[in-house]
C-alpha positions in Angstrom: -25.8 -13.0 -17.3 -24.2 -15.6 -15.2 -24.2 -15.0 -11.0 -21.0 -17.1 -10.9 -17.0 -17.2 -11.6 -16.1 -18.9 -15.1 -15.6 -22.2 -14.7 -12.5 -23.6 -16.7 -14.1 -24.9 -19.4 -15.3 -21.2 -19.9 -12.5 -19.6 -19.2 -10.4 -21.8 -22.1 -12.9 -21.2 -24.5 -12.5 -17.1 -24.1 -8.8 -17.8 -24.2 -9.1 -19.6 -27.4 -11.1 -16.5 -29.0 -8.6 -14.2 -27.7 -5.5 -15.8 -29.8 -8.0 -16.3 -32.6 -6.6 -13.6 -34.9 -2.8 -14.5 -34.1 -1.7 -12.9 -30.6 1.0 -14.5 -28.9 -0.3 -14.2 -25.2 -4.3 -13.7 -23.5 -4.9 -13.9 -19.9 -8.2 -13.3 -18.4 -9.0 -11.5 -14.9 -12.5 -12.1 -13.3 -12.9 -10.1 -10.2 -15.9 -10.1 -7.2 -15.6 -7.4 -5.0 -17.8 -6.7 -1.7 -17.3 -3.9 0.5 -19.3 -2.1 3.5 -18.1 1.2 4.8 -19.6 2.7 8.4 -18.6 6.4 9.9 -20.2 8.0 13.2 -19.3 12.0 12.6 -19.6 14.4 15.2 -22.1 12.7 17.2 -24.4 11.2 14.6 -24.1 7.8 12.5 -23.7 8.6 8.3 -25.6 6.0 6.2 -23.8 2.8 6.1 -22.8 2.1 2.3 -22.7 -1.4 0.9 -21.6 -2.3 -2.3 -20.3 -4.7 -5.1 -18.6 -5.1 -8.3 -17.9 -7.7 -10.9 -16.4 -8.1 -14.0 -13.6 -9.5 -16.3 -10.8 -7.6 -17.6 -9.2 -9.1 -20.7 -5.7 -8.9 -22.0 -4.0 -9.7 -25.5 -0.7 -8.8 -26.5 0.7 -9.4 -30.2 4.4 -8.5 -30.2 4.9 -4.9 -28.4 1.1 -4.2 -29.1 -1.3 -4.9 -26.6 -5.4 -5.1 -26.3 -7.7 -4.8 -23.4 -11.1 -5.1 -22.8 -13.2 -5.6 -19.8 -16.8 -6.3 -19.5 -19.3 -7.1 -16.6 -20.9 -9.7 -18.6 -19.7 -13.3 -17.5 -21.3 -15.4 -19.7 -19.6 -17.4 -22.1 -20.9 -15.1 -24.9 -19.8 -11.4 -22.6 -16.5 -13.3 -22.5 -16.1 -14.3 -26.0 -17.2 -10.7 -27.0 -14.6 -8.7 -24.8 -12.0 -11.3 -26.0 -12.7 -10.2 -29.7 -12.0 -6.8 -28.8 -8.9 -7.3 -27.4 -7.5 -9.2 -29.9 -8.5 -6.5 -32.1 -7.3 -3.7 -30.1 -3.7 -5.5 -30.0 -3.9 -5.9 -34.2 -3.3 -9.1 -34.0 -2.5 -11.3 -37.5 -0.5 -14.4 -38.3 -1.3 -18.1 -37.3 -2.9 -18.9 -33.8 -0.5 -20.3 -31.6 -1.4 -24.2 -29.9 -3.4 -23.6 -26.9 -1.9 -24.9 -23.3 -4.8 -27.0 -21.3 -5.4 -25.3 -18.2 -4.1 -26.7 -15.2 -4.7 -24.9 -12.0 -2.1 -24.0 -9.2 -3.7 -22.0 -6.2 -1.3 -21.0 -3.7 -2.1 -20.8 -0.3 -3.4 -17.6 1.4 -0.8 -15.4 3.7 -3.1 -15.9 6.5 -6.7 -17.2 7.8 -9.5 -15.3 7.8 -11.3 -16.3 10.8 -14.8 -14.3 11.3 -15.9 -13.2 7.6 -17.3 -9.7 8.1 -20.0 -10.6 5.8 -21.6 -12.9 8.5 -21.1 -10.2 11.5 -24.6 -8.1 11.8 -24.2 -4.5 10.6 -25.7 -3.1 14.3 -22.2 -5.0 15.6 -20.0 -3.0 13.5 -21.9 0.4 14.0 -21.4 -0.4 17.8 -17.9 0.0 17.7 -18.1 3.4 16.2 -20.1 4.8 18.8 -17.9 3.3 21.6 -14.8 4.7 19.8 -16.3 7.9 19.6 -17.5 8.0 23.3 -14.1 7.4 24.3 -12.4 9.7 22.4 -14.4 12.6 23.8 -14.0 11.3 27.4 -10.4 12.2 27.0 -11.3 15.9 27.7 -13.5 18.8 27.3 -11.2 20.6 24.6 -11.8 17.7 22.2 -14.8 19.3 20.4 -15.0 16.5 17.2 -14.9 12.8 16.5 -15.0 10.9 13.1 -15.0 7.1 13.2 -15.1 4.6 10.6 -15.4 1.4 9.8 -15.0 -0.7 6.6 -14.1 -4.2 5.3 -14.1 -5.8 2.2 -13.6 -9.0 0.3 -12.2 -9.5 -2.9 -12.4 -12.5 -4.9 -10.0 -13.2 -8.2 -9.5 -15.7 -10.4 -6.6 -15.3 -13.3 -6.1 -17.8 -16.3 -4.0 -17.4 -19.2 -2.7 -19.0 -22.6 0.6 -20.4 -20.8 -2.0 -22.7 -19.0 -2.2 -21.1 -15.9 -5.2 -21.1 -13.8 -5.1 -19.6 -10.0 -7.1 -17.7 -7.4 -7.5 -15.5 -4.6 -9.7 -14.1 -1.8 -8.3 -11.0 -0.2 -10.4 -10.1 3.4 -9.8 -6.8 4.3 -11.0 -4.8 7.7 -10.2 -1.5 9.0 -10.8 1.1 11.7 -9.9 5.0 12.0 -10.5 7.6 14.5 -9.6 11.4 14.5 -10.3 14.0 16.6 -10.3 18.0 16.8 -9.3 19.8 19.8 -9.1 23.1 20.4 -7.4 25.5 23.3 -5.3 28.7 23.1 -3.1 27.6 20.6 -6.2 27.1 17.9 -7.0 23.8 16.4 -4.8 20.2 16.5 -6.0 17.2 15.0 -5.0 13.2 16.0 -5.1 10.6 14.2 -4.8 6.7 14.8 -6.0 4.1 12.0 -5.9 0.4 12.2 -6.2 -2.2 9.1 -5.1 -5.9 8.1 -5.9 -8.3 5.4 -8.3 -10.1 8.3 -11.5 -10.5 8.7 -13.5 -9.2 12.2 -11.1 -11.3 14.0 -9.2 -7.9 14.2 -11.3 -6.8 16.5 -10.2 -9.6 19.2 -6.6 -7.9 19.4 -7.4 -4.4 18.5 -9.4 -2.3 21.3 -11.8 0.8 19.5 -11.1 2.2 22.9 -7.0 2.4 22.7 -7.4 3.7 19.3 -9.6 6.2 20.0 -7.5 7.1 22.9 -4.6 7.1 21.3 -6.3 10.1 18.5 -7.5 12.4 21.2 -4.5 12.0 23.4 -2.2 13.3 20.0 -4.7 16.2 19.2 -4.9 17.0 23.1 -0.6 17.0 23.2 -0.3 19.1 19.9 -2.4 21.9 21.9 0.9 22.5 23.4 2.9 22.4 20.7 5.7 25.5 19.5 6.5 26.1 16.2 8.3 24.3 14.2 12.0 25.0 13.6 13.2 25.5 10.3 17.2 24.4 8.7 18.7 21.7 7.8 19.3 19.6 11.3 19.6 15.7 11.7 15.8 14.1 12.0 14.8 10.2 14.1 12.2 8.5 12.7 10.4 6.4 15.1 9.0 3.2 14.1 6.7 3.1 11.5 6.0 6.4 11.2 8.8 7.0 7.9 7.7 4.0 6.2 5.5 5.9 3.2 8.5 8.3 2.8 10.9 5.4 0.9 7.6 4.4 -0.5 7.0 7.8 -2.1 10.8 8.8 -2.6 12.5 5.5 -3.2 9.8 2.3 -3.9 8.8 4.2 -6.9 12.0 4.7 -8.5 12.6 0.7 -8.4 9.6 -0.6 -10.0 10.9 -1.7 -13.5 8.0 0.3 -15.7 9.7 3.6 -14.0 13.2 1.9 -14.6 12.2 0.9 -18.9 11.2 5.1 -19.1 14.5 5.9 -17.7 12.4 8.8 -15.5 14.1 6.6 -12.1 17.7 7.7 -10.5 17.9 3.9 -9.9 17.9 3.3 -13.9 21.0 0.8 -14.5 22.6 1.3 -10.8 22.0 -2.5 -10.1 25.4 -3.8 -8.2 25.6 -0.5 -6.9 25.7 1.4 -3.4 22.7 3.5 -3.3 22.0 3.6 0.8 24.4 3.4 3.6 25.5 -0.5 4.2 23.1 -0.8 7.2 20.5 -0.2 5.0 18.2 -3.6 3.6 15.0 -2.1 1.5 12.4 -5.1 1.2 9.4 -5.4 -0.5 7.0 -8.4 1.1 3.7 -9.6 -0.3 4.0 -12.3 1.7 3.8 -10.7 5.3 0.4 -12.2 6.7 -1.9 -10.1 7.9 -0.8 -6.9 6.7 -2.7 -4.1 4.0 -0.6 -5.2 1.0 -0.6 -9.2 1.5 -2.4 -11.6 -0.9 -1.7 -15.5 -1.7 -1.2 -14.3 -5.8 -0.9 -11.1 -7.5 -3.5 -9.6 -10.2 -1.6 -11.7 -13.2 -1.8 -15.1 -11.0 2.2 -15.0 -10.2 2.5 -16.1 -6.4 2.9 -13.2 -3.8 6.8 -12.5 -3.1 9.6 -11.1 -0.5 12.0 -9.1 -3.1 15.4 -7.9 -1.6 15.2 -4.6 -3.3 18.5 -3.2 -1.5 20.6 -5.4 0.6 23.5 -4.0 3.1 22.9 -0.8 0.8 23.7 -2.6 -2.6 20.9 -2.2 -5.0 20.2 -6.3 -6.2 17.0 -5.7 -8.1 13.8 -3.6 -9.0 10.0 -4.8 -8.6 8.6 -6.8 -11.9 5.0 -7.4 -13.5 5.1 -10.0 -16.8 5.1 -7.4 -19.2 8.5 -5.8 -18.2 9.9 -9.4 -16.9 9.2 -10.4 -20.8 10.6 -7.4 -22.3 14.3 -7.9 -19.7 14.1 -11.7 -20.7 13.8 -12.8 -17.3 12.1 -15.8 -16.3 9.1 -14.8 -14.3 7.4 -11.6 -12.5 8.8 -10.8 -9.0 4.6 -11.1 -8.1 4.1 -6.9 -8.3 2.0 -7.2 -11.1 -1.2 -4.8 -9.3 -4.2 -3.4 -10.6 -7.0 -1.6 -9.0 -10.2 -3.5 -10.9 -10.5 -5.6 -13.3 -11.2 -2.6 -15.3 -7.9 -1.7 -15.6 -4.6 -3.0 -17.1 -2.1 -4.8 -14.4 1.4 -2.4 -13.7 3.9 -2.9 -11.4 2.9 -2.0 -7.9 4.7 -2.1 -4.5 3.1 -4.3 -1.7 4.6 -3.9 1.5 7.9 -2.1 1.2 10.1 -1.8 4.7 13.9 -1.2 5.8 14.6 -4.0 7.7 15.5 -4.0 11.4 18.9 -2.6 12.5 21.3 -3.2 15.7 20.6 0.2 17.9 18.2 0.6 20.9 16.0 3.5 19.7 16.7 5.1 23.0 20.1 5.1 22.4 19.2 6.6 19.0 18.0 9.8 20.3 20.2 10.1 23.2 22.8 10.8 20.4 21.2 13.3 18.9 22.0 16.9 20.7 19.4 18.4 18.9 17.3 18.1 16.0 13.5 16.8 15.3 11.9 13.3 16.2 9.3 12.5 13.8 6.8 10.4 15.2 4.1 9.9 12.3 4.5 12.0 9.0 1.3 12.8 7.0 0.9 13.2 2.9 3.6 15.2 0.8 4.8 15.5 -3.0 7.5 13.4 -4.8 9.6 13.8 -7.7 9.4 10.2 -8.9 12.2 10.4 -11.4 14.5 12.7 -8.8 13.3 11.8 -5.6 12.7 14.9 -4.1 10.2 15.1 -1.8 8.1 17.6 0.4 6.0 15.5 3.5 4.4 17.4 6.4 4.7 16.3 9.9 1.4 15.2 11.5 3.1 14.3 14.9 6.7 15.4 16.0 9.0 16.7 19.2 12.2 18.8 19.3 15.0 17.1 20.4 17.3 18.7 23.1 20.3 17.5 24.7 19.8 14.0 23.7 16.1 13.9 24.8 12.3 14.2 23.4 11.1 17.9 24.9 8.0 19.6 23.4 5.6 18.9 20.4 5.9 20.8 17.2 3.0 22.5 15.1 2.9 21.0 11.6 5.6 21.5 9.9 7.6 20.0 6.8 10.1 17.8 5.7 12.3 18.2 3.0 14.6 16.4 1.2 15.7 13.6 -1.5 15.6 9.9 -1.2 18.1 8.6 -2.5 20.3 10.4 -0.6 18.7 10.2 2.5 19.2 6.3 1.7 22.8 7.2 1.9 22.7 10.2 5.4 21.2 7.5 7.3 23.4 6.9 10.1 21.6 4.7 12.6 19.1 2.1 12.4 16.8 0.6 15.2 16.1 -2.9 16.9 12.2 -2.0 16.9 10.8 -2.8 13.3 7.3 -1.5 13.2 4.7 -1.4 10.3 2.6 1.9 9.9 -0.5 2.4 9.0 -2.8 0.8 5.9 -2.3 3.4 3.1 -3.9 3.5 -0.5 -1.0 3.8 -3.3 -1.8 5.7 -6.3 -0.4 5.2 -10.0 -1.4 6.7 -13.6 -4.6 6.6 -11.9 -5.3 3.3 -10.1 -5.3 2.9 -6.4 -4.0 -0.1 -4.2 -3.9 -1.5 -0.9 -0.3 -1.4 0.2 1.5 -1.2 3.7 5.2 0.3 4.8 7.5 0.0 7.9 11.0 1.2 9.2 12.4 0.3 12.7 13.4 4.1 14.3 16.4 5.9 12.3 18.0 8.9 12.1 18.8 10.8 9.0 22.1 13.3 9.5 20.4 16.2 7.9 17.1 16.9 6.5 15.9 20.4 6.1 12.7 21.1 7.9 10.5 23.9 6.7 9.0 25.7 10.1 8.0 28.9 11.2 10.2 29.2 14.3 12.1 32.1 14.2 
């Protein structure tokens, strides 16, 4: 068993035994992943994990049939092998097409990874835990628990396939979390701040352990105050970053094209359409440097891209990967084509999906609301992927009275359906923010993706509380 990528030669040759049988299209994904992964929990260091994972995932399609295989075996023979399965999965037969020579076409990275966090000592990263734990706790006596953790990894790729391509990718990843638990009269609150970019250590010369793990206890410490939530249908500002995952969940979803070919999306055939007020541009960016869902190609070797999803509230376009570019006829993938490992079959996947910047100051934003909820950072929730409707829970939130921010909430809920509340938005922010790194699942694969909003305000949401 070889220790190293295919080299070309290799890689053509596994092509060639692929289309042996008579499909009309093989690619080949070879993946090398590293990670490490550090937490400090309630006053004791967990045993650091390392780990690592290679293979080759292989694809064959034959008209509308298509074959996969994948195999950690990257030899020349493992290769050939999982390329006869393919072919056979995707019941292949006719007369092999002419093979296209290889040519490769890497595409520079989104940004430079600076200190690779395989060359920074393990005792280095472990230190940071303890100092963001120490710091969390010096915030007061009510905060009773810290977790901290650490983790990077590094993901190497290399994609060829039968239309000649052959391209790569090295995706450096590094993150840090901290919550923390206090409790007081009014029972338990948690905070929570988490910090990631495709980086390497470098992170750590712009990001302070200490701020974040300020920033948790301060939030748990504030919700100790907290009164219930209220409960109706009231208008609801969304500061910066914090509403990001809820048009990822409600609306990204329903605009990638796999969603759009099943007909389960309310977005099905509505292109040249108004589906969000006109201050509203929906992007999704694979290009932004630095951030979670960045890379230099996607997992099908189609350059990372910035796709105008929505623009001035017109729905332009969905998200592609090749399959469902092939099947519209259009000339190329918008670069969504995602897939967890190379065990698993590429499907369109968002990146980093945002609405763009708007014209108001965010202070101006609330001082225009007489009353209602700001929502500061909302937590995990349930969507309706073909309708839209969602349920999200507030992890950090304030009434809003008489045009200002007045007391925290509990946890409470949020309510409502995307696509309208593309269309009740009814102000938009000057101060873009992205929030934190978040994980994106689909029919069972996860991904690294990232989300943003500048602070808005929708005109009516209903908030599920328990205020009387």
């Amino acid at each position: 068993m070889t220790t190293s990528m295919p080299d070309a030669d290799v890689l053509d040759a596994t092509l060639r035994a692929a289309l042996r049988s008579g499909g009309d299209f093989a690619e080949v994904f070879v993946e090398d992943r590293r990670g490490f992964r550090a937490s400090f929990d309630d006053g004791r260091v967990e045993e650091p994990v390392s780990g690592r994972s290679r293979g080759a995932g292989i694809r064959v399609r034959a008209g509308a049939s298509v074959g996969f295989a994948h195999t950690t075996d990257l030899s020349p023979t493992g290769l050939r092998d999982a390329a006869e399965v393919a072919a056979s999965a995707a019941r292949a037969g006719g007369v092999q097409p002419p093979g296209v020579p290889l040519s490769r076409r890497d595409v520079p990275a989104p940004n430079e990874v600076v200190a690779a966090p395989d060359n920074v000592a393990k005792d280095r990263k472990v230190g940071l835990l303890r100092v963001a734990e120490e710091a969390a706790r010096a915030e007061g006596s009510a905060v009773f628990q810290v977790a901290c953790t650490y983790g990077d990894s590094r993901r190497r790729i290399l994609v060829a396939n039968s239309d000649g391509l052959l391209s790569g990718d090295e995706q450096v990843k590094t993150f840090f979390s901290v919550s923390a638990d206090a409790v007081g009269d009014g029972g338990k609150q948690s905070g929570r701040e988490t910090v990631g970019h495709t980086a390497g250590f470098e992170l750590f010369d712009t990001v302070d352990v200490t701020d974040l793990a300020r920033t948790a206890a301060r939030r748990a410490l504030r919700k100790l105050e907290a009164v219930p939530a209220p409960s109706g249908t009231m208008p609801v500002v969304i500061g910066p970053g914090g509403g990001g995952v809820l048009f990822h969940e409600a609306c990204g979803h329903g605009l990638e094209a796999d969603h759009i070919h099943k007909d389960v999306s309310v977005f099905t055939g509505r292109v040249g359409e108004q589906v969000a007020n006109p201050m509203v541009t929906l992007i999704d960016d694979g290009t932004m440097p630095r951030e979670w869902g960045c890379y230099a190609i996607d997992d099908e070797g189609r350059p990372a891209q910035r796709n105008v999803l929505i623009a001035d509230g017109v729905l332009v376009d969905y998200m592609w990967d090749r399959l469902r570019a092939d099947r519209d006829g259009r000339d190329a993938s918008s670069g969504n084509g995602r897939r967890q490992s190379y065990q698993h079959l590429p499907m369109v996947r968002m990146t980093n999906t945002y609405i763009a910047n708007g014209d108001s100051h965010p202070d101006d934003i609330v001082a225009d609301t007489p009353h209602g909820v700001y929502v500061a950072h909302l937590g995990g929730g349930q969507v309706n992927t073909a309708t839209g409707d969602f349920v999200f829970g507030m992890t950090e939130a304030y009434l809003i009275e008489d045009g200002r921010l007045t007391a925290p909430i509990r946890d409470g809920n949020l309510i409502g359906n995307g696509p309208e509340v593309l269309l009740l938005i009814d102000a938009l922010g000057n101060d873009f923010a992205m929030g934190s790194p978040g994980t994106c699942g689909k029919d069972g694969q996860g991904v690294p993706v990232g989300d943003g909003t500048p602070t808005l305000r929708v005109q009516r949401l209903t908030v599920g509380g328990t205020a009387a």
